[in-house]
C-alpha positions as CSV (number, residue, x, y, z in Angstrom):
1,X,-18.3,6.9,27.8
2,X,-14.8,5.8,26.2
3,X,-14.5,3.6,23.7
4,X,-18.4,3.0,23.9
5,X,-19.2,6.1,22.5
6,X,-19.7,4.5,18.5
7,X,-22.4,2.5,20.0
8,X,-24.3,5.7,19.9
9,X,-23.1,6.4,16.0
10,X,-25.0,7.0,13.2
11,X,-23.9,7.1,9.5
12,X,-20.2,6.8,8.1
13,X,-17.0,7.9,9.8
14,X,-13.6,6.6,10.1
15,X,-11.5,8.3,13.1
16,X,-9.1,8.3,15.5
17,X,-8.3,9.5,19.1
18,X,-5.3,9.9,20.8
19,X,-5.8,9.8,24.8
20,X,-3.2,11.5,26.0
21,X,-3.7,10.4,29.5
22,X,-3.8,6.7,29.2
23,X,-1.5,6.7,25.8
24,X,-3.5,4.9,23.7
25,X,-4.8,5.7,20.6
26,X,-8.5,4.3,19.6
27,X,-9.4,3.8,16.3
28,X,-12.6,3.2,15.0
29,X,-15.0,2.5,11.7
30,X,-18.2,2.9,10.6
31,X,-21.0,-0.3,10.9
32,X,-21.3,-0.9,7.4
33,X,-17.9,0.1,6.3
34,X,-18.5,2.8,4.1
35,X,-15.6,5.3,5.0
36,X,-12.3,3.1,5.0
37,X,-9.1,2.6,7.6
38,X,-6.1,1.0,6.3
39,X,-2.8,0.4,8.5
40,X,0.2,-0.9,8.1
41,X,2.4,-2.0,11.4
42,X,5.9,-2.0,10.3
43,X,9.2,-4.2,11.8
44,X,9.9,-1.7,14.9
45,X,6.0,-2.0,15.8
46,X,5.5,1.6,14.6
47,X,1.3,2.4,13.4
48,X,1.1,3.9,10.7
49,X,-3.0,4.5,9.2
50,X,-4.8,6.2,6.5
51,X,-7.8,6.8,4.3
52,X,-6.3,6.1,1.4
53,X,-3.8,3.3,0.5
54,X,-1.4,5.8,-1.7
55,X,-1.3,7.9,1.8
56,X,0.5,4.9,3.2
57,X,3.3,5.0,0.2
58,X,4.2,8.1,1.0
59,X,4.9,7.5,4.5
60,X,7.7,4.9,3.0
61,X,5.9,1.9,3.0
62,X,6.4,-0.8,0.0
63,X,4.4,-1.1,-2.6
64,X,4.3,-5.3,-3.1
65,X,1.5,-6.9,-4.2
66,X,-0.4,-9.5,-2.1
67,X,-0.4,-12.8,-4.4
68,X,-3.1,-14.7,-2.1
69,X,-5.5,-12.0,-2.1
70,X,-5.0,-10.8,-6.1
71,X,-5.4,-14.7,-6.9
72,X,-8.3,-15.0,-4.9
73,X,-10.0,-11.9,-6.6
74,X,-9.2,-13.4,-10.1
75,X,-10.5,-16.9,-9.1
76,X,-13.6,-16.5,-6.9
77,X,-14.2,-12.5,-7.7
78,X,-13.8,-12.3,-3.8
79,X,-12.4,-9.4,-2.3
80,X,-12.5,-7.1,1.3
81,X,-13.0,-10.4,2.8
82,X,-10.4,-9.9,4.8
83,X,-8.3,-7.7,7.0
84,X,-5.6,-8.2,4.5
85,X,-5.9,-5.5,1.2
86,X,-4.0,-6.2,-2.7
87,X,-1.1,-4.5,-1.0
88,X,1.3,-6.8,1.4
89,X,1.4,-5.5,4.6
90,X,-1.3,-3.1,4.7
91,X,-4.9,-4.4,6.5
92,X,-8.2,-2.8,6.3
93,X,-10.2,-2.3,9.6
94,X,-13.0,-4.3,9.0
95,X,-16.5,-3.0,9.5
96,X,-17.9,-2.0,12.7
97,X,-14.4,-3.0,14.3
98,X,-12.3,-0.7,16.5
99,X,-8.2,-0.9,16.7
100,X,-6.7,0.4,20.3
101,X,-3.0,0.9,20.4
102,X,-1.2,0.9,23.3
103,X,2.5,0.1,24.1
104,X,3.4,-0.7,20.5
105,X,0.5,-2.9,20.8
């Protein structure tokens, strides 16, 4: 079944897999985006992922605000929607969407 299996999900869930065979890692979230994924690739193409933003400080990564995305919340109220979160660098997996790394890729 593979990466096929959400199709047959119900309800919320944000997970991983690592397939140790093929070395790849498959990442995956729920339809309606209730349970989140937030990731951050850094400069030596090394994944780093969470459920919680403040997870992703402590693994090292900068706390910078994204200016595009805060001025867009202040001026249109708009916000998650995007990949890109109020943090520079770090994305949100958007709904029903599912990541596969492989090969730094």
């Amino acid at each position: 079944m593979g990466e096929k299996c959400v199709d047959h999900f119900m309800g919320m869930f944000s997970f991983v897999i690592w397939d140790r065979v093929e070395e790849k890692l498959f990442c995956s979230r729920d339809r309606f985006g209730v349970k989140p994924f937030y990731y951050h690739i850094d400069k030596f193409k090394n994944l780093f992922f969470a459920s919680e933003i403040k997870a992703l400080w402590t693994a090292g990564i900068k706390q910078e605000y994204n200016i595009q995305i805060w001025s867009t919340y202040f001026s249109q109220g708009l916000y998650d929607h995007t990949e890109e979160t109020f943090w520079d660098g770090i994305q949100s997996l958007p709904a029903g969407h599912n990541l596969v790394w492989q090969n730094d890729q």
